[in-house]
C-alpha positions as CSV (number, residue, x, y, z in Angstrom):
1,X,-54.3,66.9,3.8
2,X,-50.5,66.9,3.7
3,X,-48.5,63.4,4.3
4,X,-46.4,63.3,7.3
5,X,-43.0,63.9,6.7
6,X,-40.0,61.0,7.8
7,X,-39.8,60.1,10.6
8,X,-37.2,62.3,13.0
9,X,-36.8,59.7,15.6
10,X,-33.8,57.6,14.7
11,X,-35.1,54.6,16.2
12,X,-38.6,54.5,14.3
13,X,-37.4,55.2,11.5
14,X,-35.0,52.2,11.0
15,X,-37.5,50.0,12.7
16,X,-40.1,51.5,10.0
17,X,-37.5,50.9,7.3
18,X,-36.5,47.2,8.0
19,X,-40.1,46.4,7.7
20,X,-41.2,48.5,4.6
21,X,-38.3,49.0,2.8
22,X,-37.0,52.2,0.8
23,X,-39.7,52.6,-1.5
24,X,-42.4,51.1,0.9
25,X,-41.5,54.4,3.1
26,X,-41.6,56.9,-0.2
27,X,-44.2,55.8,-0.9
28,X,-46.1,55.9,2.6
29,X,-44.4,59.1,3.2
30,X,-44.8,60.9,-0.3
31,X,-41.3,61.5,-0.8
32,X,-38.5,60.8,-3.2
33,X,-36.8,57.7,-2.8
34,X,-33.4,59.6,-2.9
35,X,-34.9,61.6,0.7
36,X,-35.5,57.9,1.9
37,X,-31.9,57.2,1.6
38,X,-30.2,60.1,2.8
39,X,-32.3,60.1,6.0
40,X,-31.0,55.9,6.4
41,X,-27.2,57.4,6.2
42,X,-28.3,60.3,8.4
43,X,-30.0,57.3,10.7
44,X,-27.0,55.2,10.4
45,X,-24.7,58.2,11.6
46,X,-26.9,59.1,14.5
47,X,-27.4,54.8,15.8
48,X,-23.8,53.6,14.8
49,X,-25.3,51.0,13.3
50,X,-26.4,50.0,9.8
51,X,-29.9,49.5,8.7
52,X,-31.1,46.6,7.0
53,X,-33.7,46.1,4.2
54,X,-36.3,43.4,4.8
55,X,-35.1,40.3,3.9
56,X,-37.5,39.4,1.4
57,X,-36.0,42.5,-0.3
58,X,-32.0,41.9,0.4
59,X,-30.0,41.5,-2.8
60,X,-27.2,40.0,-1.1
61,X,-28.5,37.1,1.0
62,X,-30.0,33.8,-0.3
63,X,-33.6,33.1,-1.1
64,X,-36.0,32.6,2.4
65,X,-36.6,29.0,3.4
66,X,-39.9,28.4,1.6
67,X,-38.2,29.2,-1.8
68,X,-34.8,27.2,-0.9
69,X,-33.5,25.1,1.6
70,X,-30.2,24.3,2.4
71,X,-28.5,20.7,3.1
72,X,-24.6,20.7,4.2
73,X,-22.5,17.8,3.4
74,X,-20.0,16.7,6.5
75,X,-18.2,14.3,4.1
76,X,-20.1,11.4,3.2
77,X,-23.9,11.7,1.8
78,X,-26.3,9.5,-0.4
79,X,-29.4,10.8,-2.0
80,X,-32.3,8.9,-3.8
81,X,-34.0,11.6,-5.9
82,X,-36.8,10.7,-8.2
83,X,-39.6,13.5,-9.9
84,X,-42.9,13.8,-11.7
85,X,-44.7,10.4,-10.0
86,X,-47.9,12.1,-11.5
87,X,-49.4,10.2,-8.8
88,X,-52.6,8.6,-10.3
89,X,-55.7,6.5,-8.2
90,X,-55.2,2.8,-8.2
91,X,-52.1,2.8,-10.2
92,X,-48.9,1.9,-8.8
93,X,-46.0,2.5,-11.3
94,X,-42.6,-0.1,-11.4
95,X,-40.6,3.2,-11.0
96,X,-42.6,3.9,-7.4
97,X,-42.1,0.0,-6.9
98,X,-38.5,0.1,-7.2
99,X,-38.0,3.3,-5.5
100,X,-39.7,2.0,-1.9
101,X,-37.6,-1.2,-2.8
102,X,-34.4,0.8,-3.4
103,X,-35.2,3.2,-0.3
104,X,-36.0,0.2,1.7
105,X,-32.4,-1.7,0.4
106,X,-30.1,1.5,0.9
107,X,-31.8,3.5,3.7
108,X,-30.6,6.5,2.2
109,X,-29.6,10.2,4.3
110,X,-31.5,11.9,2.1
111,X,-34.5,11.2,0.2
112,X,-36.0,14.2,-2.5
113,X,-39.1,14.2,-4.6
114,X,-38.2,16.8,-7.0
115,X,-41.9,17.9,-8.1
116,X,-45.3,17.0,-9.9
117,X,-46.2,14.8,-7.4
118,X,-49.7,16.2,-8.0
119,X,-50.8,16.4,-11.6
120,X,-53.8,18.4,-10.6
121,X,-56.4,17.7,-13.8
122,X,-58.9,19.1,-12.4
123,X,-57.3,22.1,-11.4
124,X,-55.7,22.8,-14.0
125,X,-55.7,26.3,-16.5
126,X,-56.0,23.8,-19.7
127,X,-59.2,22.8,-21.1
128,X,-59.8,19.1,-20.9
129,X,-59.7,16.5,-23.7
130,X,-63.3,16.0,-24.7
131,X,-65.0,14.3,-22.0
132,X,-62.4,12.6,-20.3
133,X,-63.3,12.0,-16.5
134,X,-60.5,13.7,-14.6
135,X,-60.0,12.7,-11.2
136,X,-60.9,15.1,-8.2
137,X,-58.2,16.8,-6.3
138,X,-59.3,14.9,-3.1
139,X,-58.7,11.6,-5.3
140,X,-55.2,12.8,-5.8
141,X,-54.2,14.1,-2.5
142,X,-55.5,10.4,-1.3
143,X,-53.0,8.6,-3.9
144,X,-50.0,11.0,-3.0
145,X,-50.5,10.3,0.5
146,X,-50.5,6.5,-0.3
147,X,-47.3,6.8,-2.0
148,X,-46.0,9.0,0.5
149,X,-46.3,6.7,3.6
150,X,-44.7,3.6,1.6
151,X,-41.8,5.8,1.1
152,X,-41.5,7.2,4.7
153,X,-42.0,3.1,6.2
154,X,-39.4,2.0,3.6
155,X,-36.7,4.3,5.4
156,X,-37.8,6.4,8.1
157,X,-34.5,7.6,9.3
158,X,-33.9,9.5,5.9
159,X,-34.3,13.2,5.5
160,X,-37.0,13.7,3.2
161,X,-37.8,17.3,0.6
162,X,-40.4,17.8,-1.1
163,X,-39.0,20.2,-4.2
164,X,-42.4,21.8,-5.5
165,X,-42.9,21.4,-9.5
166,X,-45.4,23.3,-11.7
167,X,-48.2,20.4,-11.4
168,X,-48.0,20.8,-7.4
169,X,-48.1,24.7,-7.6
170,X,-51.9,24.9,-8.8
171,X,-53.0,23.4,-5.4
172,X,-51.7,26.7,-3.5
173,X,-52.2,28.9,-7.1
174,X,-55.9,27.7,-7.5
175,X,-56.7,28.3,-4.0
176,X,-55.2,31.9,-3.9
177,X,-56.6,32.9,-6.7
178,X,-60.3,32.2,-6.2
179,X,-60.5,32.3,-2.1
180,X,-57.6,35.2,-1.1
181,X,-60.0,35.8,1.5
182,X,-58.8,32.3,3.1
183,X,-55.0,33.4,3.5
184,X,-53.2,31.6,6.4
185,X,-56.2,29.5,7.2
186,X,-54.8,25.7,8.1
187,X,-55.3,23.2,5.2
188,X,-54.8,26.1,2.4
189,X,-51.5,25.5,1.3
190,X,-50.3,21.5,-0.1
191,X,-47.3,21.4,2.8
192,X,-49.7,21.5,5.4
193,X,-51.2,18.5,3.8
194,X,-48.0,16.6,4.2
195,X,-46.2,17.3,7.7
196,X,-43.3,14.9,7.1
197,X,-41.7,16.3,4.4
198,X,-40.0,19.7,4.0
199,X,-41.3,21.9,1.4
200,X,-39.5,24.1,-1.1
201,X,-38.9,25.7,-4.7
202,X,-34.7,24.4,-4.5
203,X,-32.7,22.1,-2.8
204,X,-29.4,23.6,-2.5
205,X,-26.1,20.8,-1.0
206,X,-23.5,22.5,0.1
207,X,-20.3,20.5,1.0
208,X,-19.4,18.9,-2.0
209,X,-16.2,20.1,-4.2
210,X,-18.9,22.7,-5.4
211,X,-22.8,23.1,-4.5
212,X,-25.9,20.6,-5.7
213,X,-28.5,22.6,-7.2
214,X,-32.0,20.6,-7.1
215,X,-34.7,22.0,-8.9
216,X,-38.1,20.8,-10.5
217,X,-37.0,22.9,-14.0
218,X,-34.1,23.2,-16.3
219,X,-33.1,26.0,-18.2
220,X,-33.8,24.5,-22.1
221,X,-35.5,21.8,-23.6
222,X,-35.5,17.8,-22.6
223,X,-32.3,17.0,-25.1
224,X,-29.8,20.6,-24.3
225,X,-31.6,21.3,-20.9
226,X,-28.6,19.5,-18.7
227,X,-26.0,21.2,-20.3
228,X,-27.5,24.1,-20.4
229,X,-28.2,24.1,-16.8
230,X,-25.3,23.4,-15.5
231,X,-23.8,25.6,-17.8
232,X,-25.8,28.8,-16.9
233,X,-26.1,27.9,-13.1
234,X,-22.2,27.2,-12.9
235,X,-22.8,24.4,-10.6
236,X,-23.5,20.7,-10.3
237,X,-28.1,20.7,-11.4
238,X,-30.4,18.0,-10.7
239,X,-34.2,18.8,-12.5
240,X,-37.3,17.2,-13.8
241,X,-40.0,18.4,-15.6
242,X,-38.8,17.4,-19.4
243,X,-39.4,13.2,-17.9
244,X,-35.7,13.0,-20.0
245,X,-33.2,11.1,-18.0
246,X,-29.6,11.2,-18.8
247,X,-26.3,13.7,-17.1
248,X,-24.0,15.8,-19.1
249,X,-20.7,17.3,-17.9
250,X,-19.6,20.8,-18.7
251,X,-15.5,21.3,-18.0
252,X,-13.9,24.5,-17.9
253,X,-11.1,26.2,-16.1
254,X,-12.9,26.2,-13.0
255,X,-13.4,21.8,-13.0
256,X,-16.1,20.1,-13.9
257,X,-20.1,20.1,-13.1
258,X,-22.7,17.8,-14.2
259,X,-26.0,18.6,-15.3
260,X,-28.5,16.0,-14.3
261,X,-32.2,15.1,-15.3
262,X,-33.9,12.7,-13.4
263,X,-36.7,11.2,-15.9
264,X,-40.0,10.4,-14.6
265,X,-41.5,8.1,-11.8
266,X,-44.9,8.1,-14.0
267,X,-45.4,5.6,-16.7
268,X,-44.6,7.4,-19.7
269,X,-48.2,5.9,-21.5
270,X,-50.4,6.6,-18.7
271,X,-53.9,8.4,-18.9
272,X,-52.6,11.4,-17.0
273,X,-50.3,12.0,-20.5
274,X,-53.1,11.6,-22.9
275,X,-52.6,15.4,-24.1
276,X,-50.2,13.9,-26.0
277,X,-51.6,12.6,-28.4
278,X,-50.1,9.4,-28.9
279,X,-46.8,10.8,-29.9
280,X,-43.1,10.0,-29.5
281,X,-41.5,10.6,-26.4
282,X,-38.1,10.8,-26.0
283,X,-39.2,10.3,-22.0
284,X,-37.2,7.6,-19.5
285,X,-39.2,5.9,-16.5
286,X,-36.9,5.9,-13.4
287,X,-35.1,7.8,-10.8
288,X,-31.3,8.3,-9.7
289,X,-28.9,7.6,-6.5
290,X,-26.7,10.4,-6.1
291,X,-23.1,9.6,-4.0
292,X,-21.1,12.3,-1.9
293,X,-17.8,10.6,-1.1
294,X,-15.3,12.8,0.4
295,X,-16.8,15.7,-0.4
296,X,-17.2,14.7,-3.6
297,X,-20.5,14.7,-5.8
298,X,-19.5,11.2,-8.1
299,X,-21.3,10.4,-11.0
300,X,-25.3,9.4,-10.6
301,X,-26.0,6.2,-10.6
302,X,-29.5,5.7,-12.7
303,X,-32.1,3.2,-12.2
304,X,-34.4,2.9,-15.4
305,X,-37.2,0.7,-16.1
306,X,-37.7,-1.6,-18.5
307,X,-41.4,-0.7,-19.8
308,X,-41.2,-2.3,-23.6
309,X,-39.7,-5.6,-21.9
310,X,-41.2,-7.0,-19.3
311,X,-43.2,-5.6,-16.7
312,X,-42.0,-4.9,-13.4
313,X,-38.0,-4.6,-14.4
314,X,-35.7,-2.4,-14.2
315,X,-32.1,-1.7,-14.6
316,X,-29.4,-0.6,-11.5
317,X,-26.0,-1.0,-11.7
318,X,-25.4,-3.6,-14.0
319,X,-28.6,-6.1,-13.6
320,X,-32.0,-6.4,-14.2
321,X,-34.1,-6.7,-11.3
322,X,-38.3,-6.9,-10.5
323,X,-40.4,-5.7,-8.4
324,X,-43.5,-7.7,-6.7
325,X,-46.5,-6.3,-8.6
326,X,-49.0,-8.5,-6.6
């Protein structure tokens, strides 16, 4: 049987088009995707309007919520941004210690977990190491939300994000994969587990000289992958991932942008980093402070903890302090 043609009504046919798209309607319709666009202008003629694309297909608008949200910067800001806690059960890491104290001491307007909150062992796509007991995902999710709420009580008057990492992505991945069938029932995806913070793939700060790009990955390895990200992005970066903690600055005609990794919250030698094997890491323990002064991003202020000195310390702006461990 022959495939309706386009639709001749003006008005159904843009409707149809803002939902499906060009090549959503050739291909409903049978037709060339050329056809699809001639009858839009022809559309567009008749209604005196244009005709939009849906916006999970628009080229020229930015990404949907749930893959970036957007912050803007009046004149004065102060972030505290940490990433990869790698959350583990009754384990309470100096970094996590000294962020609650830090968020506690500076009550901060914005406070962003930049991803792999979750490890997800027993989710995860690799095989694991002998028969090493890996902890269940309702273990996890228990320990997160511990961590969570000390945060929250610490300063509940800060804005808090949650920016997803590759660790956290196998809750929603794992799920999807092996129960489709259970799309948009509650409890299914990991924001629904955590109400109180907002959830996406990029922070992006506009106000600033020029934007603040937060995202769980850099573009390179742990030692080039600030410089290269800020150099790529053309923009002021914040990531994770590599645990690598330092900032490098890339100048050019148009000023200059810094490239920021955060480190880790995790304890570089803990069980969850056994797949290691006991090697080298070139991996920092801590978090940073980010300052917006008069619309202007100024260098991050690092906190860094001392693990081969004494437990419990760690380093911000100039002293060593420590946190209760009782």
């Amino acid at each position: 049987m022959a495939r309706p043609k386009l639709p001749t009504d003006h008005e159904v046919f843009a409707t149809e088009f803002s939902s499906i798209g060009a090549q959503g309607m050739a291909t409903r319709y049978g037709v060339g995707i050329r056809n699809v666009f001639h009858r839009r202008r022809r559309a567009e003629e008749a209604l005196g309007r244009s005709i939009s694309v849906p916006a999970h297909l628009a080229r020229d608008k930015a990404p949907r919520p749930s893959v970036r949200q957007t912050l803007k910067v009046e004149k004065d800001m102060t972030i505290l941004v940490g990433s990869d806690a790698h959350y583990e059960i009754n384990t309470v890491t100096t970094a996590h210690l000294a962020f609650v104290e830090l968020a506690k001491q500076l009550q901060p307007d914005v406070i962003v977990l930049n991803g792999d909150l979750l490890d997800g062992a027993s989710i995860s796509r690799h095989a694991p190491l002998g028969w090493e007991e890996r902890p269940t995902v309702q273990d996890e999710l228990n320990a997160v939300h511990q961590r969570l709420e000390e945060i929250e009580k610490a300063s509940p008057s800060s804005k808090r994000y949650w920016v997803m990492g590759n660790h956290d992505s196998r809750f929603d991945m794992k799920l999807a994969d092996a129960l489709p069938q259970y799309k948009g029932v509650p409890g299914f995806t990991l924001r629904e587990q955590f109400p109180a913070w907002i959830f996406s793939i990029s922070l992006w700060i506009e106000g600033a000289e020029r934007p603040i790009m937060i995202r769980h990955k850099p573009i390179g390895a742990a030692i080039t992958g600030s410089h290269r990200t800020a150099l790529m992005s053309g923009t002021h970066t914040v990531s994770g991932h590599t645990h690598h903690q330092g900032v490098a600055a890339v100048t050019d005609y148009t000023g200059c942008r810094l490239g920021i990794q955060l480190g880790t919250m995790a304890e570089p030698n803990q069980p969850t980093f056994d797949y290691t094997e006991d090697a080298p890491k070139n991996w920092s323990s801590g978090f940073a402070l980010l300052s917006i002064k008069n619309n202007f991003l100024l260098q991050p202020e690092f906190v860094r903890i001392h693990g081969y000195h004494a437990a419990g310390e760690y380093e911000w702006r100039g002293e060593i302090h420590k946190v209760d461990l009782e």
